[in-house]
KEKE-3310 file (N, C-alpha, C; in steps of 0.2 Angstrom, whole numbers, plus 5000, padded with zeros to 4 digits):
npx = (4966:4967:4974:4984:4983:4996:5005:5008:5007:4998:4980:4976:4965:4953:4952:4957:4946:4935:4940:4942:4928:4922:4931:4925:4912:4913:4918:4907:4900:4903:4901:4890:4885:4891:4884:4873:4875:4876:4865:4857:4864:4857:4844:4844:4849:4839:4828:4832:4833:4821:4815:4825:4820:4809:4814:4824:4820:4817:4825:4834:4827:4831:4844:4843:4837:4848:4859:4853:4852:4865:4871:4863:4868:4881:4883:4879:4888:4899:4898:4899:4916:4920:4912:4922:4935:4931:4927:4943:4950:4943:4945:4959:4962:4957:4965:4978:4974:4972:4986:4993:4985:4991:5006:5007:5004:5014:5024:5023)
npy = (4266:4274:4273:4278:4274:4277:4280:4274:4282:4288:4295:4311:4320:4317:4316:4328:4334:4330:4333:4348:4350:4349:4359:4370:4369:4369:4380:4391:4388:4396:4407:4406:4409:4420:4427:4423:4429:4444:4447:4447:4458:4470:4467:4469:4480:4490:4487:4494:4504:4509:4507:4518:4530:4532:4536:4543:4557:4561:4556:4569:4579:4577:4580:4594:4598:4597:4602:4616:4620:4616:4626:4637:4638:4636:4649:4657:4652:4658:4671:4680:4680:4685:4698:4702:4702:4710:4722:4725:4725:4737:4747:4746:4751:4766:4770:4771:4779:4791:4793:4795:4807:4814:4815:4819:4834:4836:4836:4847)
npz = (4029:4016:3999:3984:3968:3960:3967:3980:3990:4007:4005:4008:4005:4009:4022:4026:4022:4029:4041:4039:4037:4051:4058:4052:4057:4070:4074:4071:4076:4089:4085:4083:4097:4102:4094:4101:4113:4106:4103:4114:4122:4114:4114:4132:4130:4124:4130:4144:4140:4139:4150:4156:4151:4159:4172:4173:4170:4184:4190:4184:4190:4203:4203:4201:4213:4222:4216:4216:4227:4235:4229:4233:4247:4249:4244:4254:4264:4258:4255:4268:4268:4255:4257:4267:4260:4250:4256:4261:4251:4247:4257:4257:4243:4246:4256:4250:4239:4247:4252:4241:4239:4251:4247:4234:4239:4249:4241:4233)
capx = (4970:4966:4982:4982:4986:5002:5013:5007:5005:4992:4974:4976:4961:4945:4954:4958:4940:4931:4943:4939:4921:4923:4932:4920:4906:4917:4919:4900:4894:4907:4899:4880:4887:4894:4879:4868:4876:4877:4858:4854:4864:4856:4839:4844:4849:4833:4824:4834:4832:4814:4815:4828:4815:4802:4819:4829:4818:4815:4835:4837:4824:4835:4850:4842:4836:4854:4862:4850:4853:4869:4871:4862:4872:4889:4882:4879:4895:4906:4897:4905:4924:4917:4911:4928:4938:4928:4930:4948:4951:4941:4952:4966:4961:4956:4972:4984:4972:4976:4993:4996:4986:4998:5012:5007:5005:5020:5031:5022)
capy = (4271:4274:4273:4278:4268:4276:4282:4271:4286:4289:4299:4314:4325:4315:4315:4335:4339:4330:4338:4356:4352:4349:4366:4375:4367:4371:4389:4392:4385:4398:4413:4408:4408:4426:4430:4424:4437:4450:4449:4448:4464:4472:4466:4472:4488:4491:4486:4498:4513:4510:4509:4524:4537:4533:4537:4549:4563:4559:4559:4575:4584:4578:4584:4601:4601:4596:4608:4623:4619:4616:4632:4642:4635:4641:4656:4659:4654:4662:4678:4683:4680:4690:4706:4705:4705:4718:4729:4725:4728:4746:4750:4748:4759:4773:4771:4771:4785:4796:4793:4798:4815:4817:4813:4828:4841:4838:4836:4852)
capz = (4026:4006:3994:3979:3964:3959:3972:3987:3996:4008:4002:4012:4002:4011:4028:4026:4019:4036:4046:4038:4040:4058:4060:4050:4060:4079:4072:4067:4084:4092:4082:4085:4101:4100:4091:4103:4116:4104:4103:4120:4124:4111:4117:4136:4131:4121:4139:4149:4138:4141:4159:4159:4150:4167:4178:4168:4173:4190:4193:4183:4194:4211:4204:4198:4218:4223:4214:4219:4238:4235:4227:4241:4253:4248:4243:4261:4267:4255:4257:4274:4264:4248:4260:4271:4254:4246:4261:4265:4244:4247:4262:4255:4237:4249:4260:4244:4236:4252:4252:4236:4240:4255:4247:4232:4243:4251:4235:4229)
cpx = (4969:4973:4979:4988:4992:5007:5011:5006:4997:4987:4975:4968:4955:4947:4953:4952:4935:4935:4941:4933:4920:4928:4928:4914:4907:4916:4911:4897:4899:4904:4894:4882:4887:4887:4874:4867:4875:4869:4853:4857:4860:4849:4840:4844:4841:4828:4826:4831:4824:4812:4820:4823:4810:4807:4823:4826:4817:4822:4835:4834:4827:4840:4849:4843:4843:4857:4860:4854:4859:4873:4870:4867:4878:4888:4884:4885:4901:4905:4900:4913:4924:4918:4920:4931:4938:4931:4938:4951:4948:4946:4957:4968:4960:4962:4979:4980:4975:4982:4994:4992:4991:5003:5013:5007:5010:5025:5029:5023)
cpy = (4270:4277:4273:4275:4268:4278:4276:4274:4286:4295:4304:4318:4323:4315:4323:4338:4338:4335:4347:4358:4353:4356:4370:4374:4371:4380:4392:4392:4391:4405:4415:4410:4416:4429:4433:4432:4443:4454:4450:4455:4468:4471:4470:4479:4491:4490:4493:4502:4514:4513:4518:4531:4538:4536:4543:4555:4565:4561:4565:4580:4584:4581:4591:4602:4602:4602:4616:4623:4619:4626:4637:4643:4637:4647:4661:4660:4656:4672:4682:4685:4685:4696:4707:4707:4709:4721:4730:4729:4738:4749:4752:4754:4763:4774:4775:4777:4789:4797:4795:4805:4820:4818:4820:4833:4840:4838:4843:4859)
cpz = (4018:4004:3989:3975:3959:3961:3978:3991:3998:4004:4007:4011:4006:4018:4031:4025:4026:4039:4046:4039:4047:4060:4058:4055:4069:4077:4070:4072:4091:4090:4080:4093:4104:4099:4096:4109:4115:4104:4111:4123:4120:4114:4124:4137:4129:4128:4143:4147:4137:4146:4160:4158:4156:4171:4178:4172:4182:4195:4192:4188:4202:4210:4203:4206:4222:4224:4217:4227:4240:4233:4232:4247:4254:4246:4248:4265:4266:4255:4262:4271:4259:4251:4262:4263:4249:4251:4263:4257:4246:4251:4260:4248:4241:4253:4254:4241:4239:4251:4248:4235:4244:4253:4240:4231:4248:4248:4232:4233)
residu = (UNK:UNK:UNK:UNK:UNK:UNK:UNK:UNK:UNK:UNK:UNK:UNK:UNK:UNK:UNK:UNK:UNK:UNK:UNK:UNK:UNK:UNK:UNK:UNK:UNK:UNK:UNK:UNK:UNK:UNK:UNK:UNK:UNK:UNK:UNK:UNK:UNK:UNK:UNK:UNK:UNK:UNK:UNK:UNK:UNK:UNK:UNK:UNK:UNK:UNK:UNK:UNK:UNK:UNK:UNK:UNK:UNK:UNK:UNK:UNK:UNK:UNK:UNK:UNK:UNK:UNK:UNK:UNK:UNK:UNK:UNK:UNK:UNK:UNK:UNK:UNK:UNK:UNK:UNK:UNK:UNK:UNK:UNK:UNK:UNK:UNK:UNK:UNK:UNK:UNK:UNK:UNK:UNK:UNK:UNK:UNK:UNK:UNK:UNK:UNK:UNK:UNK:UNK:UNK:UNK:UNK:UNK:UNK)
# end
């Protein structure tokens, strides 16, 4: 333990300065660390988005075919519902139009 030569207190300053160096050192190796991560995400993704431009289009043309088939599909079976409802809609205009010719020529 080093004293100095006129309090008798201990030397804290050379104890304090290793000690900082060993945090700074622990903290450095903790943020190559980090780094190294950061680099290798960044490098993977730079990989993917390679791979995805060969894929990308390949997907987009199943979903177009998807969607199309899909579309057809309910086209067909909403069709039936559509007509009834049209026709039930028309019925009922030309009922309620009658009516209100009957109705007048018996108020007139």
């Amino acid at each position: 333990m080093y004293y100095t030569q006129n309090k008798g207190l201990p030397n804290v300053s050379t104890g304090a300065s290793i000690a900082l160096i060993f945090l700074i050192i622990e903290t450095m190796f903790v943020a190559i660390v980090f780094l190294a991560l950061f680099g290798a995400m960044v490098f993977g993704m730079h990989k993917l988005r390679g791979l995805l431009k060969r894929y990308f289009p390949k997907a987009q043309q199943f979903t177009r075919q998807v969607y199309t088939v899909t579309r057809q599909i309910s086209d067909k079976v909403a069709a039936p519902f559509v007509w009834v409802n049209g026709a039930a809609a028309n019925a009922q205009a030309t009922a309620k139009g009658a009516w209100r010719r009957v109705n007048r020529n018996v108020s007139s």
